[in-house]
C-alpha positions in Angstrom: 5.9 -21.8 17.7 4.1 -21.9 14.4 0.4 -21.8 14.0 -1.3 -24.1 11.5 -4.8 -23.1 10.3 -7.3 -24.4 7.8 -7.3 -21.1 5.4 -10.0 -22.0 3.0 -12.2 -22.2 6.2 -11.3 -19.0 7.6 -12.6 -17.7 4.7 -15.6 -19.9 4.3 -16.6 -19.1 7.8 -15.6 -14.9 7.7 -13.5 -15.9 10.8 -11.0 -13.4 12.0 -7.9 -14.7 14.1 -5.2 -12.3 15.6 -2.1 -12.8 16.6 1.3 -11.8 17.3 5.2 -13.0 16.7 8.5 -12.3 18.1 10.7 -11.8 15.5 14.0 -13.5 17.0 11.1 -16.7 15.9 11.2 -16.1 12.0 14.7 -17.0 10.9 14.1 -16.1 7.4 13.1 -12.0 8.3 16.3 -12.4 10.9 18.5 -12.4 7.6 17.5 -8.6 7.0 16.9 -7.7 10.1 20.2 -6.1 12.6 18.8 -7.5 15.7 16.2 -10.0 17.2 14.1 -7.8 19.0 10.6 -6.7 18.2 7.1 -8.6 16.9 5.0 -8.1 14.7 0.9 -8.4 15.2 -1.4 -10.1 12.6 -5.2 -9.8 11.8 -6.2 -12.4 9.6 -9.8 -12.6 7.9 -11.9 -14.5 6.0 -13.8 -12.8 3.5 -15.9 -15.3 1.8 -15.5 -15.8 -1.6 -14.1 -13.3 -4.1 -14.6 -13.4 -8.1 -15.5 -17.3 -7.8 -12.3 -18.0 -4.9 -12.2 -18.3 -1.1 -10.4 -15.1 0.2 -8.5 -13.4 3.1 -7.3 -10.1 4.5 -4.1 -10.1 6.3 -2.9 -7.2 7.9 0.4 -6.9 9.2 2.4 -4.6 11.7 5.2 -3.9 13.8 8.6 -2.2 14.4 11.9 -4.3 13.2 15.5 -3.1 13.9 17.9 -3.0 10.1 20.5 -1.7 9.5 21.8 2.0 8.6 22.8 2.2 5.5 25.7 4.7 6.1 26.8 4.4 9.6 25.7 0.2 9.7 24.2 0.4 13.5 21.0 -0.6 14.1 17.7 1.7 14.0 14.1 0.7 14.4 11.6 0.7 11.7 7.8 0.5 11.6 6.7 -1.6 8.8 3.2 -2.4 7.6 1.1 -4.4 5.0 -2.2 -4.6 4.4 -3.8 -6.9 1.5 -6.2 -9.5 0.3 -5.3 -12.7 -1.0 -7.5 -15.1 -3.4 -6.9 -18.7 -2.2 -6.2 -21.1 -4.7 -5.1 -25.3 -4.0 -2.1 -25.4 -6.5 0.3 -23.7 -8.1 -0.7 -24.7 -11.3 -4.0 -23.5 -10.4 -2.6 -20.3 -9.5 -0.9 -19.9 -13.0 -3.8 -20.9 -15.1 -5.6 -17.6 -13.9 -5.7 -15.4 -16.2 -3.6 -12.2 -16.2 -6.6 -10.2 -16.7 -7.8 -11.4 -13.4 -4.6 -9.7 -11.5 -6.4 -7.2 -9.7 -3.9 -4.2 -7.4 -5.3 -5.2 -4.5 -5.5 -8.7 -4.4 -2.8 -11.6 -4.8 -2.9 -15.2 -5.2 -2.3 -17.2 -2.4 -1.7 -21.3 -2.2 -3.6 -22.3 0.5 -3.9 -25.7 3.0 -5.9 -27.0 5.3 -2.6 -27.4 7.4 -1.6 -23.4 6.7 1.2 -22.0 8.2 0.1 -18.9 9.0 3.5 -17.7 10.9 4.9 -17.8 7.6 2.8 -16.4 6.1 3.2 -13.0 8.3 7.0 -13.3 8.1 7.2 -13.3 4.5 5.2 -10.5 4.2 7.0 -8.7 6.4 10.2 -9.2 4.3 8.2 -7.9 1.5 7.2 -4.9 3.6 10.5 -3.7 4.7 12.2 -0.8 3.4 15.1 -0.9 0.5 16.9 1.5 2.6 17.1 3.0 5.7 19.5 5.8 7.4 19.4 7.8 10.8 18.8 11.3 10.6 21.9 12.4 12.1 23.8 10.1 9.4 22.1 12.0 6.6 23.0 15.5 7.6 26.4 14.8 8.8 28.5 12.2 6.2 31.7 11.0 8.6 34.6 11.2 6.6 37.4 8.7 7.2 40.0 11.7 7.6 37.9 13.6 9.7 37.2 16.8 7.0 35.3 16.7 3.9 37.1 15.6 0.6 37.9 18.8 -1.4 37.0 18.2 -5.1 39.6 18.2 -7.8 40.0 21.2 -9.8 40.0 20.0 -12.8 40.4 22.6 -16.0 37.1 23.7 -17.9 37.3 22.0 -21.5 35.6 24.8 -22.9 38.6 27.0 -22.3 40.7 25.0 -25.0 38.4 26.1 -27.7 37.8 29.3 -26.7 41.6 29.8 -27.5 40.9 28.6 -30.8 38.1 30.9 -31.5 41.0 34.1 -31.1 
């Protein structure tokens, strides 16, 4: 069930909320995910304000089951995030900052006072998951279709022509 906060109060106030979500209940990190099983826990903090904005800490973690990228069963991965964001009201707001302002370590955020702070974990979960993944025993041992490894082509050295021409 999603949980709508105020965000621009959590940060006013330095409030810290925790939580935690199953992810079978964030459809949009179930489209990368293999299964439904596993949550993820959130610590959300207010930080006051930071270079003239409200701003928050979220960190994020939890183990998620993807795919293998060879074999295609599942395997579990723990995934993490960790970042502060600067609260602005708009989008346009958020664009008119100016690029010199992008700091590493913080983002940009569009806040609410009706902030759905279940999405807000999911999609940084999304952003925390891995490009790739592969068991271990699927990286030492490829499984060939035939049941032995291809053997590669001999193919003749083009060098060899124009060493012949050299004589």
């Amino acid at each position: 069930m999603p949980q709508f906060i105020n965000i621009f109060e959590l940060a006013r106030r330095g409030e810290t909320i925790e939580g935690e979500v199953a992810v079978k209940d964030l459809p949009n990190l179930l489209g990368f995910t293999a299964t439904e099983n596993g949550t993820l826990r959130f610590v959300a903090t207010g930080l006051g304000e930071r270079r003239g904005l409200p701003a928050v800490d979220l960190d994020m973690e939890g183990d998620v089951d993807i795919s293998c990228a060879r074999c295609l069963k599942p395997m579990s991965v723990h995934i993490a995030s960790g970042a502060v964001f600067r609260l602005v009201r708009t989008e346009a707001e958020a664009n008119a900052l100016p690029i010199e302002d992008d700091e590493e370590d913080e983002d940009v955020l569009v806040g609410s006072r009706n902030f759905d702070l279940e999405k807000w974990v999911e999609e940084e979960a999304i952003l925390a998951l891995p490009r790739m993944v592969v068991h271990d025993a699927c990286e030492e041992k490829r499984e060939w279709s035939d049941g032995e490894e291809p053997q590669e082509e001999k193919r003749p050295n083009p060098f060899a022509a124009l060493a012949a021409l050299k004589k």
